[in-house]
Backbone as CSV, one residue per row, in Angstrom:
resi,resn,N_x,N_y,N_z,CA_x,CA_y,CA_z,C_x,C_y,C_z
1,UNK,103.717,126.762,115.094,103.531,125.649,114.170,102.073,125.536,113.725
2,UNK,101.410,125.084,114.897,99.587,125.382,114.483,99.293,126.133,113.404
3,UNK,99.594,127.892,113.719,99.290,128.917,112.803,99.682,128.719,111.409
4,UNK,101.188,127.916,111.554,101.578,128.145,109.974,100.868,127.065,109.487
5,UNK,100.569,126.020,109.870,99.564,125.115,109.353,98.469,125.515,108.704
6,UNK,98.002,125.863,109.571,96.212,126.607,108.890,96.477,127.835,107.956
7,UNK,97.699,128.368,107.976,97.675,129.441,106.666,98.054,128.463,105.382
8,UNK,98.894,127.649,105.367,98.973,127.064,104.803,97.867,126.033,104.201
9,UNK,96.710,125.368,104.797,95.767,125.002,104.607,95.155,125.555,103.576
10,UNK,94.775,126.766,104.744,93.505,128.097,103.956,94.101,128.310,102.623
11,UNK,95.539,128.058,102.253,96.014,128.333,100.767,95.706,127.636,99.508
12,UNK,96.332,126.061,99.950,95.874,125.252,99.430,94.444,125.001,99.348
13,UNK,93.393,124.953,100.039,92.198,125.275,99.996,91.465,126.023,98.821
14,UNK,92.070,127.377,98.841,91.572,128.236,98.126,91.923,127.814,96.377
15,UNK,94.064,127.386,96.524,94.004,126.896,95.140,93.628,125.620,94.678
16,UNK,92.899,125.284,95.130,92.021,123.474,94.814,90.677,123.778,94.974
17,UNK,90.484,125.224,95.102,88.593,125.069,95.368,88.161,123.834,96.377
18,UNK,88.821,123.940,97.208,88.022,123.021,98.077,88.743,121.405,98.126
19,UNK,89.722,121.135,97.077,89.320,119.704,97.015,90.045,118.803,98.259
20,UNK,89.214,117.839,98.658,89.363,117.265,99.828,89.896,116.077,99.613
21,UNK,91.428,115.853,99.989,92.237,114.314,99.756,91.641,113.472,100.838
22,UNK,91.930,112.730,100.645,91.250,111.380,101.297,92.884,110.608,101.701
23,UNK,93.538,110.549,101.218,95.468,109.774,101.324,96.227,110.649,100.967
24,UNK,97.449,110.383,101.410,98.466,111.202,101.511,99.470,110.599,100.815
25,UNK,100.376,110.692,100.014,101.539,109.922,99.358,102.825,110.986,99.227
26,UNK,103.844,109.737,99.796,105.366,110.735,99.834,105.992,109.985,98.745
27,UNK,106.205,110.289,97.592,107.129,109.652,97.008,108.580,110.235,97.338
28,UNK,109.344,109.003,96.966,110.889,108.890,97.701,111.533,109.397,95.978
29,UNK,113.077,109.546,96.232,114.229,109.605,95.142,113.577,108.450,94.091
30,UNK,113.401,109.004,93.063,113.130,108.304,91.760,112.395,107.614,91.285
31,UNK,111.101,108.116,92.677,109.912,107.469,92.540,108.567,108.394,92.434
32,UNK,108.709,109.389,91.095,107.659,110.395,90.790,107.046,109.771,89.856
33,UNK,107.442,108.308,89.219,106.569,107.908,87.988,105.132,108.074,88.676
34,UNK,104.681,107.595,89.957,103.690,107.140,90.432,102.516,108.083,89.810
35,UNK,102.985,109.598,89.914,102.282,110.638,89.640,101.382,110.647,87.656
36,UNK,102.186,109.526,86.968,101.669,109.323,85.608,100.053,109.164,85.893
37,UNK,99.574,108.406,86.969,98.880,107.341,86.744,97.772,108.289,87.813
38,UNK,98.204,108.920,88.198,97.147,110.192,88.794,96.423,111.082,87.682
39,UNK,95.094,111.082,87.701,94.088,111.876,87.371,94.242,113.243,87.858
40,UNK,95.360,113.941,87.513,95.512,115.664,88.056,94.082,116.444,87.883
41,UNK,93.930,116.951,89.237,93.263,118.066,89.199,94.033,119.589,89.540
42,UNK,94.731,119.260,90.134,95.946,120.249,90.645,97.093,120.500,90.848
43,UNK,97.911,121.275,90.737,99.369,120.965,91.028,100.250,122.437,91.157
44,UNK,100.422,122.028,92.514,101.142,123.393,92.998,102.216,123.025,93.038
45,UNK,103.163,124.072,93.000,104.786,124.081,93.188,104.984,124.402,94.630
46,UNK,105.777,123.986,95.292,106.408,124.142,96.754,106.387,125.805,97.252
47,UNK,107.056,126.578,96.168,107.365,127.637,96.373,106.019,128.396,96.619
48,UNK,105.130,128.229,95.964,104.046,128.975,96.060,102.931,128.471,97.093
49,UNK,103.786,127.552,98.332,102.891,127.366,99.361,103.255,128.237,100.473
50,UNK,102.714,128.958,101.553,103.541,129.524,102.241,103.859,128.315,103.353
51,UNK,105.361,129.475,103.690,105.653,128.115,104.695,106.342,127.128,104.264
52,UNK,106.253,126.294,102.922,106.474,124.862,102.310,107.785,125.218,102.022
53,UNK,109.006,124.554,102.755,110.715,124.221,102.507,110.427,123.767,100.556
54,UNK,111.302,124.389,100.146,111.353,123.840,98.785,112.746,122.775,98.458
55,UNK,112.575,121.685,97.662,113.317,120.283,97.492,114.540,120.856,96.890
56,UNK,115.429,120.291,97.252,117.056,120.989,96.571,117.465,119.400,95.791
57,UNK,116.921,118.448,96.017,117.568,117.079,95.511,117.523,116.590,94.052
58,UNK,118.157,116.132,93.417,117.578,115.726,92.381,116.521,114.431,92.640
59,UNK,116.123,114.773,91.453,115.195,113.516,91.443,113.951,113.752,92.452
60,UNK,113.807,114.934,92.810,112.315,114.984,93.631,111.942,116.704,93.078
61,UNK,110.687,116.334,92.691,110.634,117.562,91.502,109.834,118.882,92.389
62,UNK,109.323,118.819,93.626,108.941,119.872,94.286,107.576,120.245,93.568
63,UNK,106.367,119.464,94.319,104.922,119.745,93.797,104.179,118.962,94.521
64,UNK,103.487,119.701,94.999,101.521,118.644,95.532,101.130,118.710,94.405
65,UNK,100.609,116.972,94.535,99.365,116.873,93.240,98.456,116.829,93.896
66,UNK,97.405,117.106,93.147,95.739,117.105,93.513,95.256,116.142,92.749
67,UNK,94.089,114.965,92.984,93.916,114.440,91.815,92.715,112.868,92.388
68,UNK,92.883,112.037,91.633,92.046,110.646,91.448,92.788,109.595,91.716
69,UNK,93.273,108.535,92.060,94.236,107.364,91.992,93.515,106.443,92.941
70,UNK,93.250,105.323,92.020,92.487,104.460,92.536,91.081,104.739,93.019
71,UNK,90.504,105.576,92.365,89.203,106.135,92.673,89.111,106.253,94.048
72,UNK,90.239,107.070,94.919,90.117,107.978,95.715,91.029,109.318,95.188
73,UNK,90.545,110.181,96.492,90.896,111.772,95.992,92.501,111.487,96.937
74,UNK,93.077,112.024,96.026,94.676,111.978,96.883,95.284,113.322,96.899
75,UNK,96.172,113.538,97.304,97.025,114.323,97.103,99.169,113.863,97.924
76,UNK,99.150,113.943,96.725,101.089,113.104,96.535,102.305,114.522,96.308
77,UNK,102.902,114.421,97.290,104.170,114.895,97.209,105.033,114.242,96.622
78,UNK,105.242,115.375,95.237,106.536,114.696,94.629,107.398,114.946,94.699
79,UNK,108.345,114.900,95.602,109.622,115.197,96.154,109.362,115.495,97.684
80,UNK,109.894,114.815,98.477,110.050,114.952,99.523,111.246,116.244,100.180
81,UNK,111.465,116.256,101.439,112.182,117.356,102.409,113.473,116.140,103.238
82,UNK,114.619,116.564,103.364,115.205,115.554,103.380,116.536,116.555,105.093
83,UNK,116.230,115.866,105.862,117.229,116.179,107.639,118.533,117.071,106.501
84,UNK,119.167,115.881,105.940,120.609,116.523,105.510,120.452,117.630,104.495
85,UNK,119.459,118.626,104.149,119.398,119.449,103.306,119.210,120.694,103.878
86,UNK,119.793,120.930,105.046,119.413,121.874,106.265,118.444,122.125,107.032
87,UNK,117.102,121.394,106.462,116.254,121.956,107.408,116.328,121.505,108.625
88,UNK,115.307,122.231,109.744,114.696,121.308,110.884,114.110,120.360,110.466
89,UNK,113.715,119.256,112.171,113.190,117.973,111.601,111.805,118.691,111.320
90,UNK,111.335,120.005,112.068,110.158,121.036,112.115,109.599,121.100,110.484
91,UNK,110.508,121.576,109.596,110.439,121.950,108.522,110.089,120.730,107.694
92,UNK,110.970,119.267,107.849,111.308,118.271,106.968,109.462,117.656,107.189
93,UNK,108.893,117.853,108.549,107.616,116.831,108.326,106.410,117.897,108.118
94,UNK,106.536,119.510,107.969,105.700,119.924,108.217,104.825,119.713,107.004
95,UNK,104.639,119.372,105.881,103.997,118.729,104.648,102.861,117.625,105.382
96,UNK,103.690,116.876,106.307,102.657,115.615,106.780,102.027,116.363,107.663
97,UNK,102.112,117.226,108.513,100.782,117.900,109.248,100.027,119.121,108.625
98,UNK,100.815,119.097,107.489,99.289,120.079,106.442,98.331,119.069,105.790
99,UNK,98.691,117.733,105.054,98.356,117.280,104.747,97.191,116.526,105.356
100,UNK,97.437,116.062,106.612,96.461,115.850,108.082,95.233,116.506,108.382
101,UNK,95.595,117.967,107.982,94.608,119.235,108.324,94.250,119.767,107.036
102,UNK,94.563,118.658,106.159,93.535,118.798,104.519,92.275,117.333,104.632
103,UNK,92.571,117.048,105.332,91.774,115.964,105.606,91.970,114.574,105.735
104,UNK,93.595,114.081,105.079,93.378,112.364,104.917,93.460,111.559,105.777
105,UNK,93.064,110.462,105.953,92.803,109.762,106.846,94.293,108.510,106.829
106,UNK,94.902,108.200,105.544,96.229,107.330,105.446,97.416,108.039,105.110
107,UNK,98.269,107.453,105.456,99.526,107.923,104.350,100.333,107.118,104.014
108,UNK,100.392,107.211,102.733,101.470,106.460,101.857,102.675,106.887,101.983
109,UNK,103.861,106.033,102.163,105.325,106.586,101.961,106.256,105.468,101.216
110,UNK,107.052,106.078,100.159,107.863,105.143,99.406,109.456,105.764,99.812
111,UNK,110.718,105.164,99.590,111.660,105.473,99.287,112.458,104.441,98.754
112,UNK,113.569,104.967,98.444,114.984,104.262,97.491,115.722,103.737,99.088
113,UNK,116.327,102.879,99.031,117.066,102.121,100.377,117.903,101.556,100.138
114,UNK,119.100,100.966,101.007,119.841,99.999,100.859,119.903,98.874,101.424
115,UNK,119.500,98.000,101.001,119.261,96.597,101.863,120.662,96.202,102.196
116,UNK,120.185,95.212,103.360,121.050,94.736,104.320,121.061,93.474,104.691
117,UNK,119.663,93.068,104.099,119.473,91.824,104.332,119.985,90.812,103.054
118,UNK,121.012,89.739,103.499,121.204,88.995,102.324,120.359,88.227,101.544
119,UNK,119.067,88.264,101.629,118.158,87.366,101.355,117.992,88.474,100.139
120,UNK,117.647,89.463,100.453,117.408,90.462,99.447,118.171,90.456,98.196
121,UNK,117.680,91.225,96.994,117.801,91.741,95.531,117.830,93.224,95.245
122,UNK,118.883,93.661,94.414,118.694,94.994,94.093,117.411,95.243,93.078
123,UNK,116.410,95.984,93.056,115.063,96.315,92.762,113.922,95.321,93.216
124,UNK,114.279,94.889,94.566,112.787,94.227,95.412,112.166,95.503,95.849
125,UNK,111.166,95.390,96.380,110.123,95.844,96.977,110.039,95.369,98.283
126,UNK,109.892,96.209,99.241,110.636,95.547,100.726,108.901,96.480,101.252
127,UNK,108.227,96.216,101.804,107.268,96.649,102.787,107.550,96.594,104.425
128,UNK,107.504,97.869,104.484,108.305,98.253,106.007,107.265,97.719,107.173
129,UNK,107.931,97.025,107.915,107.022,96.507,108.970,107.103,97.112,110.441
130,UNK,108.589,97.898,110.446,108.475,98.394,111.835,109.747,99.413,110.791
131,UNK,110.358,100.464,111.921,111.594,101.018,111.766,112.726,101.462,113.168
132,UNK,113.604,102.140,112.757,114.527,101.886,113.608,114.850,103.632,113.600
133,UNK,115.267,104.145,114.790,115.131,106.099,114.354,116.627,106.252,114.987
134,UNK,117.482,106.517,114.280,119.040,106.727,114.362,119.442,108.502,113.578
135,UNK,118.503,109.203,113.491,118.463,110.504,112.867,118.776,111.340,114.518
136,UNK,119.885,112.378,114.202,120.337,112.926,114.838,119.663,114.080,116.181
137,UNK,118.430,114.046,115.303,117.216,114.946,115.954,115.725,114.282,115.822
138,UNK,114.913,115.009,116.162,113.481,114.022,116.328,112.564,115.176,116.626
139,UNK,111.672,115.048,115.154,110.332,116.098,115.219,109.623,116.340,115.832
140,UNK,109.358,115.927,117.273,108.254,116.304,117.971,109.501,116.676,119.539
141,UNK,109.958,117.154,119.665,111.835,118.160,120.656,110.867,119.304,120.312
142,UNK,110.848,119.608,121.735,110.127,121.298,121.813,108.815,120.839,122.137
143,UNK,108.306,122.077,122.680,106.754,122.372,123.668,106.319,121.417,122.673
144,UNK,105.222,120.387,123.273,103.949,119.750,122.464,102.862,121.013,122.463
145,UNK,102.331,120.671,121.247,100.659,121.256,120.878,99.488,120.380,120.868
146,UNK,98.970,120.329,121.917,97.876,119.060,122.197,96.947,119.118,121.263
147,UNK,97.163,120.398,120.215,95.932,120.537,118.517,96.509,119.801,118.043
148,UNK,97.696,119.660,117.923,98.362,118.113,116.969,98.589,117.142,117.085
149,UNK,98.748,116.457,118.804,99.058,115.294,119.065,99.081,115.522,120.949
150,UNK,99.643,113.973,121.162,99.876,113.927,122.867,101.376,113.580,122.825
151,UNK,101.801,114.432,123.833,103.141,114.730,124.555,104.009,113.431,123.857
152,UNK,103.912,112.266,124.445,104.342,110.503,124.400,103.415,110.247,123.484
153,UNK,103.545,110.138,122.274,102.703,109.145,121.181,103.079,107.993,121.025
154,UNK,102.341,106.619,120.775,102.731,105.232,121.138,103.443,105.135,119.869
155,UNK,103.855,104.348,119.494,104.375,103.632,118.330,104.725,102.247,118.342
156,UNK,103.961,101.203,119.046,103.580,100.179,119.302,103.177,99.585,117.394
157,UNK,102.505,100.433,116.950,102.383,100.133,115.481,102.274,101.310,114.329
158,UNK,103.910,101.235,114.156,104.113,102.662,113.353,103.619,102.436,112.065
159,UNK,103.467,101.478,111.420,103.268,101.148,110.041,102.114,100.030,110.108
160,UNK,100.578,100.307,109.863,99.317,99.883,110.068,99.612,98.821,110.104
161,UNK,98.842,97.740,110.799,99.455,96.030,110.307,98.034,95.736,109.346
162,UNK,96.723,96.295,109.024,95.743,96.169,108.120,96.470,96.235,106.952
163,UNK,96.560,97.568,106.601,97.128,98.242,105.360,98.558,97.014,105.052
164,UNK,99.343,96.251,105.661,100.310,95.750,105.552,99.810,94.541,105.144
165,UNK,98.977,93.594,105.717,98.051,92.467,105.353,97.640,92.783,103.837
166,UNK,96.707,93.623,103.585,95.849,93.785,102.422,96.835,93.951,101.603
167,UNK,98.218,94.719,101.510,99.363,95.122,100.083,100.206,94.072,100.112
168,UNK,100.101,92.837,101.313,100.766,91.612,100.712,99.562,90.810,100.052
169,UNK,98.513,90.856,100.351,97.336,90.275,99.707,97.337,90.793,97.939
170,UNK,97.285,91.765,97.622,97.275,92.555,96.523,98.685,92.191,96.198
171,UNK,99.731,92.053,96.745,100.989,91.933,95.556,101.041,90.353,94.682
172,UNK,100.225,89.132,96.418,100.225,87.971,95.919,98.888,87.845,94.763
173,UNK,98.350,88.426,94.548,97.344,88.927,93.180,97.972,88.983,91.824
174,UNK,98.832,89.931,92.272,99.255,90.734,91.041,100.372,89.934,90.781
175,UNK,100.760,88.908,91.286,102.251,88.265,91.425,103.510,89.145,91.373
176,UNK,103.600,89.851,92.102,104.365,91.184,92.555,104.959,90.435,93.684
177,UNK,106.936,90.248,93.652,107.197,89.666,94.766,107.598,91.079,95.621
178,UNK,107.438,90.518,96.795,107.596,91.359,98.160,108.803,91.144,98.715
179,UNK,109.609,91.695,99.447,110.167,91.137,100.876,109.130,92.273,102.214
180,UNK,109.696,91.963,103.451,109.143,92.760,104.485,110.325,92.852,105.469
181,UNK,110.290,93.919,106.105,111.293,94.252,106.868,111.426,95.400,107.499
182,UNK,112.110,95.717,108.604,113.132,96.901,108.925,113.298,97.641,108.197
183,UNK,113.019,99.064,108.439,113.945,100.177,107.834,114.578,101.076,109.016
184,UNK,115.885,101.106,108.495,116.375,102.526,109.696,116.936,103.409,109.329
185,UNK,116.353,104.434,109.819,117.091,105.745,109.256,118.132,106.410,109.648
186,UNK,118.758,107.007,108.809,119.916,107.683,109.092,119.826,108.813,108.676
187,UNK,120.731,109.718,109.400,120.765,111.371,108.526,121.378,111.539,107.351
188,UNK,122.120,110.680,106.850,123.243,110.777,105.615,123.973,112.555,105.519
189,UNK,124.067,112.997,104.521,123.661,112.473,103.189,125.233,111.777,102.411
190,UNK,125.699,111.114,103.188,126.785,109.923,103.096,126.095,108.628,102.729
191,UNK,126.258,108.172,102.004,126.078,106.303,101.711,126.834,105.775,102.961
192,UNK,126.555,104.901,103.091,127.178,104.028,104.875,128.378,103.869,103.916
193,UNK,129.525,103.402,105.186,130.370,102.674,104.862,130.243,101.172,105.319
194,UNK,130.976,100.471,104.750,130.644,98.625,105.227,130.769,98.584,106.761
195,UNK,130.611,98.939,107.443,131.060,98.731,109.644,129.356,99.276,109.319
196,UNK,129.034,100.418,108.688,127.928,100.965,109.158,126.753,99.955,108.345
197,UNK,126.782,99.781,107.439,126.029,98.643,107.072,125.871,97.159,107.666
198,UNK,127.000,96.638,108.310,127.277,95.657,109.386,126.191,96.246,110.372
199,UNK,126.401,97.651,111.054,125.988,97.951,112.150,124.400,97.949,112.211
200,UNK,124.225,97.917,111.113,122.593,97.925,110.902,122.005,97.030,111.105
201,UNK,122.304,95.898,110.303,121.971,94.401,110.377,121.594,93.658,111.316
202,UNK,123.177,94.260,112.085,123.269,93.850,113.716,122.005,94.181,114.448
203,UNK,121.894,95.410,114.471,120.906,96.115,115.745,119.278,95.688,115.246
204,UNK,119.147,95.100,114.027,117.809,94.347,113.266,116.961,95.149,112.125
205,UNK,118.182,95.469,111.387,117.676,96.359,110.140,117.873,95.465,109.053
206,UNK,116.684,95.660,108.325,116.834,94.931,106.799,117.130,95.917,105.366
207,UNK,116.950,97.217,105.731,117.527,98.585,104.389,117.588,99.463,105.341
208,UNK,118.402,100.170,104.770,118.876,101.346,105.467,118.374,102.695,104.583
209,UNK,118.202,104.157,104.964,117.611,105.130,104.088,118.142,106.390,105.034
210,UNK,117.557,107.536,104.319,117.164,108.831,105.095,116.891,109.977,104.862
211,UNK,114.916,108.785,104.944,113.822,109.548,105.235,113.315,108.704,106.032
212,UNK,111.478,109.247,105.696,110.408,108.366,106.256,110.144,108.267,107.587
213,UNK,111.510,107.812,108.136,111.178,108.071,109.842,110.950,109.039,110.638
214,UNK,111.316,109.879,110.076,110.511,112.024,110.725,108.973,111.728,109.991
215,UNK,108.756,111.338,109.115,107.492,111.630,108.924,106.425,110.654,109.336
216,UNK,106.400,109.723,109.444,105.961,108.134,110.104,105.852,108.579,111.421
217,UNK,106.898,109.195,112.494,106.678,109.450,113.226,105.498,110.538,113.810
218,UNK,106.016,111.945,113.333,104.926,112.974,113.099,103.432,112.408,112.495
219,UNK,103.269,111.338,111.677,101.895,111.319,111.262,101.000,110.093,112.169
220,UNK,102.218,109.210,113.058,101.248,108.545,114.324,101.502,109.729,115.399
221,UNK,102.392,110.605,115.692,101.795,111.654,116.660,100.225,112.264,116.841
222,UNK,99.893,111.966,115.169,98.514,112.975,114.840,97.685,111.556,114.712
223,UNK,97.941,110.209,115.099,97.204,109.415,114.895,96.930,108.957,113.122
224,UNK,97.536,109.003,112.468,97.085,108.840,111.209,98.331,107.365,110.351
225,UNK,97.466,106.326,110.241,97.976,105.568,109.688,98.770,106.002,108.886
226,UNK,99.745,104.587,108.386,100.843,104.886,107.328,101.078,103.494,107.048
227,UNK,101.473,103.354,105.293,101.788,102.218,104.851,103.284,102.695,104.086
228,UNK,104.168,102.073,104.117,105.451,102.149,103.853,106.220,101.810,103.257
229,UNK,106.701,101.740,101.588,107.272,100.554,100.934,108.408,101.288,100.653
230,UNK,110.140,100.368,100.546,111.147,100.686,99.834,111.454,99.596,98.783
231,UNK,112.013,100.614,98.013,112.669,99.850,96.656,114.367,99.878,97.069
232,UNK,114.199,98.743,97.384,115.998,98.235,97.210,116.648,98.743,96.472
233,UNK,117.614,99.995,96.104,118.643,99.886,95.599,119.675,99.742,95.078
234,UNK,120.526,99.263,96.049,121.958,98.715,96.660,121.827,97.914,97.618
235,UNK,123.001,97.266,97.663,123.159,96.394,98.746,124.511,96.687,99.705
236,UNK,123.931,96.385,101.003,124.823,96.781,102.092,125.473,95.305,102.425
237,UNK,125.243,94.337,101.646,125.761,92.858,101.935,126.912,92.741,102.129
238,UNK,127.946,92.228,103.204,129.525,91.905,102.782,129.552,91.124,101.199
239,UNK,130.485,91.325,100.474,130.368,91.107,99.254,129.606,91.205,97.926
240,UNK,128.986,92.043,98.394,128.370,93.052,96.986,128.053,93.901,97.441
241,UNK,128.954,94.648,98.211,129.100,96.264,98.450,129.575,96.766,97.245
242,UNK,129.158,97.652,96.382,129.982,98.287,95.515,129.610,99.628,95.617
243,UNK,130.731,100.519,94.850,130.641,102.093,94.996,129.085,102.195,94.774
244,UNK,128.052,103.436,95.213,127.202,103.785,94.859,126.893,105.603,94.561
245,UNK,125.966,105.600,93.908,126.075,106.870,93.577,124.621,107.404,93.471
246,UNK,123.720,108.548,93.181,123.088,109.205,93.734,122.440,108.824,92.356
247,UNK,122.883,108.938,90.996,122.459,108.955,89.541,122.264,106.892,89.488
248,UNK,122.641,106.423,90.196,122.935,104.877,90.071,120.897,104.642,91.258
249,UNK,121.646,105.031,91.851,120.407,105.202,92.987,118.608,105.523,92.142
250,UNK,118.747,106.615,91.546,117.311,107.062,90.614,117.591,105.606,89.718
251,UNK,117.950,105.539,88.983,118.233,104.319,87.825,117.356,103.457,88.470
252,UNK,117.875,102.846,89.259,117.148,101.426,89.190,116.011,101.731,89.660
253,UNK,115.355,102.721,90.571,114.432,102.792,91.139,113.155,103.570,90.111
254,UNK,113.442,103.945,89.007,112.791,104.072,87.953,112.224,102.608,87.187
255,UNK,113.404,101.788,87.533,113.037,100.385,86.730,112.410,99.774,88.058
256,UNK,112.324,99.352,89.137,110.990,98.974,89.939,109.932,100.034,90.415
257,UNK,109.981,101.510,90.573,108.206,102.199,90.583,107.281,101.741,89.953
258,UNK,107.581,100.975,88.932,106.586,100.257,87.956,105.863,99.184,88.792
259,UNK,106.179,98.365,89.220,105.958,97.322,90.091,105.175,97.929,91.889
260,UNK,106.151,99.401,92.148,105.172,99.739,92.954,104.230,100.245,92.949
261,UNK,103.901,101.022,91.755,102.855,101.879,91.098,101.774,101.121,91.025
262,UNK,101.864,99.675,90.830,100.388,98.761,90.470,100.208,98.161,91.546
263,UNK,101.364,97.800,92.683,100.624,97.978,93.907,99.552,98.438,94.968
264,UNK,100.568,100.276,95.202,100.154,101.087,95.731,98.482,101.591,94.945
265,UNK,98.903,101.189,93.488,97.670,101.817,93.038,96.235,100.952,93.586
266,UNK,96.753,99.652,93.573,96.031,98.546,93.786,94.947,98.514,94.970
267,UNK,96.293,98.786,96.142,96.283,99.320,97.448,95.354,100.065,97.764
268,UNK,95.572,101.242,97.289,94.651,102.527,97.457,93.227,102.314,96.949
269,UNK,92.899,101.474,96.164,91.558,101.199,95.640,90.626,100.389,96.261
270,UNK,91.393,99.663,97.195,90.404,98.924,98.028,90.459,99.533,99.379
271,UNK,91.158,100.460,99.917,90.908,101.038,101.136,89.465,101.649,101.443
């Protein structure tokens, strides 16, 4: 793992001349607008990283950007690696420990979700405050590498509580409403059925997804903050369960990135 890291590095390295991100950003399903509003300096395709699993999903277009956002240096994955698309959980986070060993010090993560909580709206903005790990496997199974992390990594605070303070500070600015909550992941790539959306609720989930939690995890293994937002979807509510679909799913979450885009952008500028 180490090795393929640093070849992978030394690559990216070479095609960025050097340039050194400062944050890390995962955009989720149908949330690549973010990338408009980036100052590109670079942009590689998946395929031409070695090592780098390439995105089979729609709606995640397979590219590191290089670039400016919020007058820091970033670099944003647009399209994420997803458990139910065959890979290992090895494969699905190894992006967040190249990204680590490019230098940034945060990471941003967005996704599309299904809330659970009735309080909730389809296209809120939910800021993840803790999560819940119901994925069938778990990225750090197999020998530890003490170059990347310790054996037992805490997770006492998986999702910064600073970074969480300051992007409710900045949304009540921008008058950007929030919710906060639970996320738990699942392997899908099934939509729950209503028992499994019940089941969520129950155990203290407010949206349900699946991602984020392989990589959240892997990036406090390496010690590296993370701030976390989902865009509501669907709803897992008894009585406005309705069919959902994958093309229904991008839709709306095209019509709130807007709202997270001046956030996150917001966000990132005062870090």
């Amino acid at each position: 793992m180490y090795d393929r890291i640093i070849n992978s590095v030394k690559h990216i390295n070479e095609a960025t001349a050097g340039f050194a991100p400062e944050i890390g950003i995962i955009l989720g399903t149908g949330l690549g607008g973010l990338v408009q509003e980036i100052d590109i300096k670079h942009s590689l395709p998946y395929e031409q990283i070695p090592d780098f699993p390439v995105s089979t999903v729609e709606g995640h277009s397979g590219k590191l950007i290089f670039g400016m956002l919020g007058g820091k240096r970033i670099v944003a994955m647009q399209g994420r690696f997803h458990y139910y698309e065959g890979y290992t959980m090895q494969q699905v986070v190894f992006p967040v420990r190249v990204m680590k060993f490019l230098g940034i010090t945060n990471l941003f993560l967005s996704n599309a979700s299904g809330g659970v909580n009735p309080d909730f709206e389809v296209g809120d903005l939910m800021l993840i405050t803790d999560h819940i790990n119901l994925f069938p496997a778990h990225p750090l199974i197999g020998k530890n590498d003490d170059r990347l992390g310790p054996r037992f990594p805490d997770m006492s605070e998986a999702y910064d509580h600073s970074l969480l303070a300051r992007a409710k500070a900045v949304a009540a600015e921008l008058g950007i409403k929030v919710q906060e909550g639970v996320y738990v992941g699942l392997s899908g790539p099934t939509f729950e059925t209503p028992a499994e959306y019940k089941y969520v609720r129950i155990i203290g989930g407010d949206t349900v997804g699946m991602s984020t939690v392989p990589e959240v995890i892997t990036a406090r293994h390496m010690n590296l903050p993370c701030f976390g937002i989902s865009v509501i979807t669907d709803l897992g509510v008894p009585g406005k369960i309705v069919e959902v679909s994958h093309e229904e799913v991008q839709k709306v979450a095209k019509v709130a990135e807007k709202q997270m885009t001046r956030l996150m952008t917001e966000l990132i500028a005062r870090i």
